[in-house]
N, C-alpha and C positions, 0 to 999 in steps of 0.2 A: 614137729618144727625143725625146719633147717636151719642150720645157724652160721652166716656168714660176716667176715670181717673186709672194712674197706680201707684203703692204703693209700692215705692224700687225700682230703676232706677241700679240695678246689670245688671249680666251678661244675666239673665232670661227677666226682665223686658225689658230693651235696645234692647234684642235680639225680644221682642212683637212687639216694637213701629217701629222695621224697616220691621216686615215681614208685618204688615198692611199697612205702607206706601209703600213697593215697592210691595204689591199685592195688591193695593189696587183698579184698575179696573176690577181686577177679582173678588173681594170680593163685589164689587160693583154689579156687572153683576147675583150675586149669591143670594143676599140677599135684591138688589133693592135700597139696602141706602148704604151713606158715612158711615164710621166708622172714625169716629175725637179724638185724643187723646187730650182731651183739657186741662187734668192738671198732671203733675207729680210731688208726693210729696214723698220727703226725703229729708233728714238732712246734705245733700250734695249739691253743684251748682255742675253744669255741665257748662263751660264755652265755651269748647267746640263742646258741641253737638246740634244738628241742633235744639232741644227740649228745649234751653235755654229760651228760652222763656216763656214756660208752666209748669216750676220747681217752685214748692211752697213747703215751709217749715210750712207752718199754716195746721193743717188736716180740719178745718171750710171751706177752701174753695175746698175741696173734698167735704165733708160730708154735709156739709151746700147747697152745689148748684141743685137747682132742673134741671138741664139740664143735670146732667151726670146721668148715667143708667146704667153704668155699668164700675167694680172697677177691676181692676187687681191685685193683694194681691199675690209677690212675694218680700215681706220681710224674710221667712223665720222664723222660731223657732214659740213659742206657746205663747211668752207671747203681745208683741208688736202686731202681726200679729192679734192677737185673739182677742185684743179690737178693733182694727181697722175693720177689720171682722165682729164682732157685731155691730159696729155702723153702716159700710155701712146699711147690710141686715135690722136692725131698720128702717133704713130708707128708706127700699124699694128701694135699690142699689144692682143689681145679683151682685155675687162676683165672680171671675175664679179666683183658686189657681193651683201651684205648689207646694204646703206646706205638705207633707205628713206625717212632723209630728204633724201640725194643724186639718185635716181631720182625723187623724186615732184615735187622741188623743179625739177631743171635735166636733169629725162627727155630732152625735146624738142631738144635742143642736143647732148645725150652719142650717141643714138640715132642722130643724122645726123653727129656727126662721125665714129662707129662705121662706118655705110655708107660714109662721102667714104673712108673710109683702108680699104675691104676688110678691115675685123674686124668681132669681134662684142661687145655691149656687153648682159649676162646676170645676171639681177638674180633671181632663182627665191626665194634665201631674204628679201627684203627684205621680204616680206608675209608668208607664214605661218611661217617656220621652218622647220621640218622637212617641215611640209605642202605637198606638190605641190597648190598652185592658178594660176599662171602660166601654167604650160606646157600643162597641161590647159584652160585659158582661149583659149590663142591655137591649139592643135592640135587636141584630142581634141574642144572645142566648136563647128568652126571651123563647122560648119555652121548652130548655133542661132545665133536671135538671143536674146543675153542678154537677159532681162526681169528679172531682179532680183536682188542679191547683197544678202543680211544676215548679217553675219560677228561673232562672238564672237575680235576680234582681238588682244590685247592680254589676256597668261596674271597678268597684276599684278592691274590688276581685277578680272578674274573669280575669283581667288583670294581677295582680298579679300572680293568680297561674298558668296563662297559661307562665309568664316571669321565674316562676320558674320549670315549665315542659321544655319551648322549650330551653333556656338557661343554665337549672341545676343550680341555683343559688338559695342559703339561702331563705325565705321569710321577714328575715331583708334587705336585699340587693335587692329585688325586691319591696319592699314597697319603698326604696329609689328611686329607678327607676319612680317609680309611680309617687311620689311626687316630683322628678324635669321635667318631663313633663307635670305637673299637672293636674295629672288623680290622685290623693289623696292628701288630704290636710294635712296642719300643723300634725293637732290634728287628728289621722286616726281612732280614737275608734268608731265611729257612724256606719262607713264603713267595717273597717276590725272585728269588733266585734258583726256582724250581728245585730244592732239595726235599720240601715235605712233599712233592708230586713225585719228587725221586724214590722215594722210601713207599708208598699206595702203590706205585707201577708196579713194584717190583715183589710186593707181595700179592700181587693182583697174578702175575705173569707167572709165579713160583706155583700159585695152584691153577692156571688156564697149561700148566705144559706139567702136571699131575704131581707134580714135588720134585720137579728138577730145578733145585732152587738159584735164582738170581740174585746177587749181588747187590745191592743200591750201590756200592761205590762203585762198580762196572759201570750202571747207566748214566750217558750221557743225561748230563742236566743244564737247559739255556731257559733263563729264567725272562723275565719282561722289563726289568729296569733299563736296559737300552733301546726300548719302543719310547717311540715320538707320535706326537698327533698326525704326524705324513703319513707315517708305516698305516694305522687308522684310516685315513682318507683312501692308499690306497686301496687298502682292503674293502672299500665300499666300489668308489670306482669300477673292482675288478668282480664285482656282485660277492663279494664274498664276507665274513667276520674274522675278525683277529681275535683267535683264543690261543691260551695256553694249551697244550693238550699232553698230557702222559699215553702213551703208545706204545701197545704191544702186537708183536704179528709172529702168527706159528708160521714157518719158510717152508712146513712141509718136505724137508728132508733131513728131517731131525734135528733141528734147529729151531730158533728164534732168536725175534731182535725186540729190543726194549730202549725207549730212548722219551724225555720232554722236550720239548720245545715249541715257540710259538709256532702258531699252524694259521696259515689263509683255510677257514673251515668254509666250504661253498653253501649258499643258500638250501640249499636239495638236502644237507644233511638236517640229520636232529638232531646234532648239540649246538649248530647256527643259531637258535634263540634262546637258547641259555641265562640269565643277565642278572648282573648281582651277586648277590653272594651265594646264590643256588647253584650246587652241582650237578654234575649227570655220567654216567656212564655208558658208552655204548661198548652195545656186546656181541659180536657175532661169532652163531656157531653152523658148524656143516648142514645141519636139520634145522636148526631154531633160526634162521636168517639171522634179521638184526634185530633188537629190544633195545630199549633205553630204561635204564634207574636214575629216578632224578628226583631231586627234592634238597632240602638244607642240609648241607654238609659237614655244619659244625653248629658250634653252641650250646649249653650249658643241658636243656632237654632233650633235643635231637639225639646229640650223644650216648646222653641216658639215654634214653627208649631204648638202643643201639645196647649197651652195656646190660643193662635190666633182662634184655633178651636171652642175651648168653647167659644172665645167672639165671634165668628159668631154665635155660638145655642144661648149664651144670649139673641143677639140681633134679631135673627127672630119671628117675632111676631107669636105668635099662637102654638109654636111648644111645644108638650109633652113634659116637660121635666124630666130626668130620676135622678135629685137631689130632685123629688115633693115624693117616695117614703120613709119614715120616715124609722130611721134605730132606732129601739128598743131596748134598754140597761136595760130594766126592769128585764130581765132573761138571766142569759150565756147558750148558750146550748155546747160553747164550754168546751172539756174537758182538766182536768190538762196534765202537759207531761206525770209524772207517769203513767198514765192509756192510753196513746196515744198507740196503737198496732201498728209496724211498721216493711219493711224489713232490715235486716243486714248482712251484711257481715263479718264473725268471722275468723280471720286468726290465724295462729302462724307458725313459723319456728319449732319450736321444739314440741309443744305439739298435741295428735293430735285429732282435735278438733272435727272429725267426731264422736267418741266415745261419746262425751262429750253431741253430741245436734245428736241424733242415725236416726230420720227422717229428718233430713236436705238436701238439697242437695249442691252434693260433686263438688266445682269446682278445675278444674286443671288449678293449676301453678308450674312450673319450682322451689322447691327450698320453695317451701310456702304451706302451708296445709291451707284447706281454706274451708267454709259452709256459704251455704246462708240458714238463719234464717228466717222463714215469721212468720208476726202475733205474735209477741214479742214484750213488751213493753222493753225498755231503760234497768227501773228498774229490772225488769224480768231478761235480759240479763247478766246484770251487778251482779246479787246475782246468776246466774246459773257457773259463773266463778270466783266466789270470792274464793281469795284463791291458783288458779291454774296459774303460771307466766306466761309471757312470750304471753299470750292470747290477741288480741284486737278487735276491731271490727270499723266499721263504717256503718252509714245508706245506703242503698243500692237502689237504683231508676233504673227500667228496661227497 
């Protein structure tokens, strides 16, 4: 019997301790041992759940018992999470998280005191949820070299702008929507302001460039609260969909740019039918073209499945594992947005915009003048129109 402790009995947690106990002959059959949750600590009782019995408010008796092996650390946020996190891995306790803003922020530090103590430190659902892209990042792709990740990461957004494509309705009045079916919370800034896409990119980008690790607060983050039902229109018009998209690109001279923001995505791609609160990841590598991981990105099972996963690799004895690689924060090799070179799409009704950018090319829409931009930075764009109204543009993903 293994015997592991879970750390925040939410909706993530709760949703661990029921997928191991109702699979728990299969996980048996898979790895040869019991998987025993023998403590749950948080600052809550649970009177009703079947687990009342193994809820503890002391962390000594996690931290302190030599028979658990391995810690489930979905509390959430950096501060609480983060000394709990070191104290397990101190003491030679793997940790599996869903904390993505604990892994993206204080990765480089958790991951080596995981190696110093001979455990393992497994974070699989902290980017997609349900969707396996981690593991298939550092294993299944170990041979490509990553050349570009564009991810539909964050199911609030995209839910959002698909309520305000298929419905026509405000994105005030569709965050509403969001938020009483709760697929967005209270406070929607993390979500709708692209910072939990900021934090997935950038631990997405730290193992697609081998553990040269990126920053979240480096990446540029332009979230969706300032899309209107127009920005929507035109993105039909222009055959295209308006998504959010987190984006990473190897520059192939030792470099890389990592950056969100809304993206004119064109019809030809595969994260153009995305919709809802379903994610997806596209992945290209030198050998492996492109692939897409898609499926639900969040919520209370998905999650788990996600979490449950890693405490099966925690617990198999002997198995490589892929948190043993040190991610390096000694040097960025990522670069500012300013310098980031990217496609765009420059429209106007009135001006016309082909004159303006002369080797662009000219797309047709009904009523919109319109050029697609390649290999232009932001900056660049934005000082080549300064001045001239009526002009705008968006990133543009093919």
């Amino acid at each position: 019997m293994i015997n592991i402790a879970i750390l925040g009995f939410g909706v993530v947690g709760s949703g661990t301790c029921e997928v191991l106990s109702k699979n728990a002959d299969i996980i048996k059959k898979r790895i040869g041992e019991e998987i025993y949750v023998k403590k749950i600590l948080d600052l809550r009782d649970f009177p009703d759940s079947p687990y009342k019995d193994r809820v503890t408010h002391d962390a000594d008796e996690v931290f302190g018992d030599p028979d658990i092996k391995v810690a489930v650390e979905t509390i959430g946020g950096a501060s609480v999470a983060y000394e709990f996190t070191k104290r397990a891995l101190s003491a030679g306790i793997s940790v599996v998280t869903s904390n993505k803003e604990l892994v993206s922020t204080h990765g480089p530090e958790l991951i080596k005191l995981a190696k110093d103590n001979n455990c393992v430190y497994l974070f699989e659902a902290a980017v997609g949820g349900g969707i396996p892209i981690i593991r298939p990042l550092y294993k299944c792709l170990a041979a490509n070299n990553i050349l570009k990740i564009a991810g539909i990461v964050n199911g609030t957004t995209n839910y959002i702008l698909s309520s305000m494509k298929n419905e026509g309705i405000s994105y005030e009045d569709a965050l509403k929507e969001a938020q009483k079916k709760g697929y967005a919370e209270a406070d929607p800034t993390a979500d709708c302001e692209g910072i939990d896409a900021q934090r997935k990119i950038a631990i997405l980008s730290t193992i697609a460039m081998d553990g040269k690790y990126c920053n979240p607060e480096s990446v540029h983050a332009e979230g969706i609260s300032k899309l209107t039902t127009d920005d929507i229109a035109l993105a039909k018009a222009l055959g295209c969909e308006l998504k959010l998209i987190a984006f990473f690109r190897n520059n192939g001279d030792s470099s890389a740019s990592a950056y969100v923001a809304p993206h004119f995505v064109s019809r030809e791609c595969m994260l153009a039918d995305v919709e809802g609160v379903f994610n997806a990841v596209l992945v290209e590598g030198d050998y492996l073209g492109e692939a897409v991981f898609y499926g639900r990105g969040a919520g209370s099972y998905p999650t788990a499945s996600a979490v449950a996963g890693d405490v099966i690799e925690a617990c198999c004895k002997g198995s490589v594992d892929m948190s043993l690689r040190a991610w390096d924060d000694s040097v960025s090799v990522f670069k500012d947005y300013d310098d980031i070179k990217s496609d765009f799409i420059v429209y106007s009704k009135t001006e016309d915009v082909a004159s303006v950018f002369a080797d662009a090319k000219v797309l047709e829409a009904e009523g919109i003048k319109a050029v697609i931009v390649s290999a232009v930075s932001e900056k660049e764009l934005a000082d080549k129109i300064a001045g001239k109204s009526g002009i705008g543009y968006k990133h543009y993903l093919k």
